[in-house]
N, C-alpha and C positions, 0 to 999 in steps of 0.2 A: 452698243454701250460698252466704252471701256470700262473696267472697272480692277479689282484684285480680292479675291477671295482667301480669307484666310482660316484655317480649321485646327483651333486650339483646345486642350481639354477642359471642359467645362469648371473643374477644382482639381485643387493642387493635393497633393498627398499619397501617402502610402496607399490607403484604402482605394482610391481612384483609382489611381496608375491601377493595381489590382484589377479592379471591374474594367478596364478597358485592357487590357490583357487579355481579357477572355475572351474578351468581345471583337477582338481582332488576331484570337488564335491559327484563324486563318494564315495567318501570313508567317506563322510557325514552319510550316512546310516550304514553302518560297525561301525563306533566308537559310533555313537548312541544303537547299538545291543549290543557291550560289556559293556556300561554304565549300561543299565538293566539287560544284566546277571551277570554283578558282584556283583549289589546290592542286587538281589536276589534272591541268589545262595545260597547254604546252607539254608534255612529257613524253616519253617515247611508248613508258609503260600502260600510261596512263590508269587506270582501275584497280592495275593489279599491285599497286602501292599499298591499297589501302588493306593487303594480305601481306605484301612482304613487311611494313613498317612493324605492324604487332608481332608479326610468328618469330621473325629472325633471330632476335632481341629473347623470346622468351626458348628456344632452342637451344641458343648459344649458352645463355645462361645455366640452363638444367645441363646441359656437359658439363661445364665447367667446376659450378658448386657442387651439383649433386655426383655425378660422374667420378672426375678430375680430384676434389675437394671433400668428397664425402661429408657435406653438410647437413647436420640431422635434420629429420621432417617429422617429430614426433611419432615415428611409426608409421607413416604414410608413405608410398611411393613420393621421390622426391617431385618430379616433372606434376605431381596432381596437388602437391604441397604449392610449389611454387605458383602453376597455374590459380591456384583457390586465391594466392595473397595480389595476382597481379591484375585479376578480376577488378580488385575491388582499389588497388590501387591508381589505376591506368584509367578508371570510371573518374577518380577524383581530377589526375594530372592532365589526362587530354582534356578534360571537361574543361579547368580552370584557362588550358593555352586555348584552346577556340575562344571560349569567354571575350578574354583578353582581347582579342582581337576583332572582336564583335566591330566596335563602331569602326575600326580601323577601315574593316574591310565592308563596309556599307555607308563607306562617306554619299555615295549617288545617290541614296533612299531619303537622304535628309530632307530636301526640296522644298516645296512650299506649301504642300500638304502633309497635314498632321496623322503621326501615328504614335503610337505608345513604344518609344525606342528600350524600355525595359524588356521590349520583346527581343532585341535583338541579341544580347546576350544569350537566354535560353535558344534562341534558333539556332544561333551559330554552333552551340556544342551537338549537331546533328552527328560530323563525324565519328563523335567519342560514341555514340549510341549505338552507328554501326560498327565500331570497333568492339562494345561490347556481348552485340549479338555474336559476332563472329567466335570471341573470345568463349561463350558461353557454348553454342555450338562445337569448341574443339574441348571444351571441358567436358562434356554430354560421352564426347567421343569416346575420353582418356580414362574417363568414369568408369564406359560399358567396360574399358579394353581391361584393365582394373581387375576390375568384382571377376571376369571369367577366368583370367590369368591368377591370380593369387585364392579364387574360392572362395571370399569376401566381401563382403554386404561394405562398404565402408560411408557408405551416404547416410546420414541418420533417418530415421522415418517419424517425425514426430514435433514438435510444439517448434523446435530448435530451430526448421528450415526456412520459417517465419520471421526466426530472429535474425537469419541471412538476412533475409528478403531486407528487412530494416536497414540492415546495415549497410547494403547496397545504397539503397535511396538515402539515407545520410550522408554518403558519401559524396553523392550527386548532389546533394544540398548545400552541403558545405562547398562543394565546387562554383556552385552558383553562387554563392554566399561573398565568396571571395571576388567572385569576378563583375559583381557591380560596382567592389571597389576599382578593379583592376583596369576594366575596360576603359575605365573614364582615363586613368593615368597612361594606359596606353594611346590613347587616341593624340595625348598631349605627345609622345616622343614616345621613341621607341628601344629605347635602352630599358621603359618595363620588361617589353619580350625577352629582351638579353639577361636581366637581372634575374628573371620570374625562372629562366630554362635553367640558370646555375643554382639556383635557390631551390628549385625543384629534384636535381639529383644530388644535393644534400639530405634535404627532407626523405627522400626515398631511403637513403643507406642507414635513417635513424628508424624506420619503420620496419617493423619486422616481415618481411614478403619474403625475401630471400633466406633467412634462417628464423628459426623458433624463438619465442622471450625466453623459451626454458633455455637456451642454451646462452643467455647472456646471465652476467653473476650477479648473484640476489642482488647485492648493496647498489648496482645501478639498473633495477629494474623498474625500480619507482619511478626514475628517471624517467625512463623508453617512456611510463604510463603517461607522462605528462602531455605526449605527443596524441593529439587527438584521432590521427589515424593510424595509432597503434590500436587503441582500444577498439577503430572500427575493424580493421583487419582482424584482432584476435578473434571480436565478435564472430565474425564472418565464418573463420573457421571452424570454431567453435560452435556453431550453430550448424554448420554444414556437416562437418564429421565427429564433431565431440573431441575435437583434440583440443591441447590450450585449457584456459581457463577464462571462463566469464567474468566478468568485474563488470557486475549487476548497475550498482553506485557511479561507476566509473563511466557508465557508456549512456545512462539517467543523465546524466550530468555534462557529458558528451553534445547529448540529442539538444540540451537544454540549451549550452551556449551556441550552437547553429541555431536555432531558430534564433536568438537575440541576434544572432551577427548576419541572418537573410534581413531580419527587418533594418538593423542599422544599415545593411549594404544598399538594400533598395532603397532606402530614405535619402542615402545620401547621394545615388544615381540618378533619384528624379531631382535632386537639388541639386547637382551638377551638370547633368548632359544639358541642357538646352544653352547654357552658357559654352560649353565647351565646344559644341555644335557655332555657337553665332561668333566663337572667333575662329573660325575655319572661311 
């Protein structure tokens, strides 16, 4: 019997796509597995990229500001200053470039059997996660090294490390948030990834990771504030060590427009990919 089977989602919508997401979390681990052997496959190094690309970058940097430049850290060692804002930075930026290339790099999956390609985006950002572990582990380290070298507790112990915790996963939300838009426009050409990489090391030099809000002047701080991963960064530290200041209102408000902008991005990626999909 010839025939052709075809396996489409029962209803359209936000809430669906959702319930089958879960139902096919499965395959969360499988697209996170071809994310890192595509990137590095062919290489000479191969694995141990995914140590030099993060460390290199944040080395050079702590010479140079902290060292070289003497760049204030609120009274924190600088290299534990800057590690805390790039944490939570590098969670947002590598998160949003995997996104982005979600469908890119899983055109073969499309086929003729149906899956919830809103999964693909979350899968693909597998590397940022082990870049974040990695990142977290050298902070662990730089923490212990820290408190016994200077004789100081400087990790807070209390309500704050929670409000970390927060600010991390908003981060990673808003990453996702962005990259339902993202993916689909990259799948179309790829001058998103070119735009998205220049657009990304502006954003970064407006976010305070590399130096303090304190150290920028009052009358454009308001400014900085308006940058929503300013406020998650100051969170960040400011939960972690107490340094900075909280802007309670500010990061309320923050959490509020992410979550509008995960449901607008997902609404508009299940109402985009299948079309972007059938002109491929």
């Amino acid at each position: 019997m010839n025939g052709r089977w075809e396996v489409s989602p029962q209803s359209p919508g936000v809430a669906a796509t959702i319930g089958e997401v879960w139902q096919h979390r499965g395959l969360l681990r499988f697209v996170g597995d071809r994310a890192l052997r595509k990137t590095y496959r062919r290489t000479v190094l191969g694995w141990l990229w995914l140590f030099i690309n993060p460390l290199f970058p944040l080395a050079l940097r702590a010479l140079v500001f902290g060292a070289l430049l003497g760049v204030g850290s609120d009274g924190l060692p600088y290299f534990l200053f800057l590690l805390a804002g790039t944490v939570v930075w590098e969670v947002f930026s590598t998160s949003v470039m995997w996104g982005t290339r979600s469908l890119e790099m899983n055109r073969d999956l499309y086929g003729q059997v149906y899956h919830p390609r809103a999964i693909l985006p979350f899968g693909n950002m597998t590397p940022s996660m082990l870049n974040l572990a990695l990142k977290i582990g050298i902070f662990a380290l730089a923490l212990a090294y820290y408190t016994v070298r200077d004789d100081r507790v400087y990790l807070r112990g209390d309500w704050g490390l929670l409000l970390a915790v927060g600010a991390l996963l908003l981060a990673f939300l808003f990453a996702l948030a962005l990259s339902f838009f993202t993916s689909i426009w990259g799948e179309k050409t790829r001058d998103m990834r070119f735009a998205l990489g220049g657009f990304m090391g502006v954003w970064y030099l407006l976010t305070p990771v590399m130096y303090p809000l304190s150290q920028v002047p009052a009358e454009y701080q308001g400014w900085m504030l308006l940058n929503p991963l300013a406020i998650i960064v100051e969170t960040f530290k400011w939960g972690l060590f107490g340094v900075g200041a909280f802007y309670g209102d500010a990061f309320a408000g923050t959490a509020l427009g992410v979550l509008l902008l995960l449901l607008g991005g997902l609404t508009y990626f299940t109402r985009r990919e299948a079309r972007v999909v059938a002109e491929r």
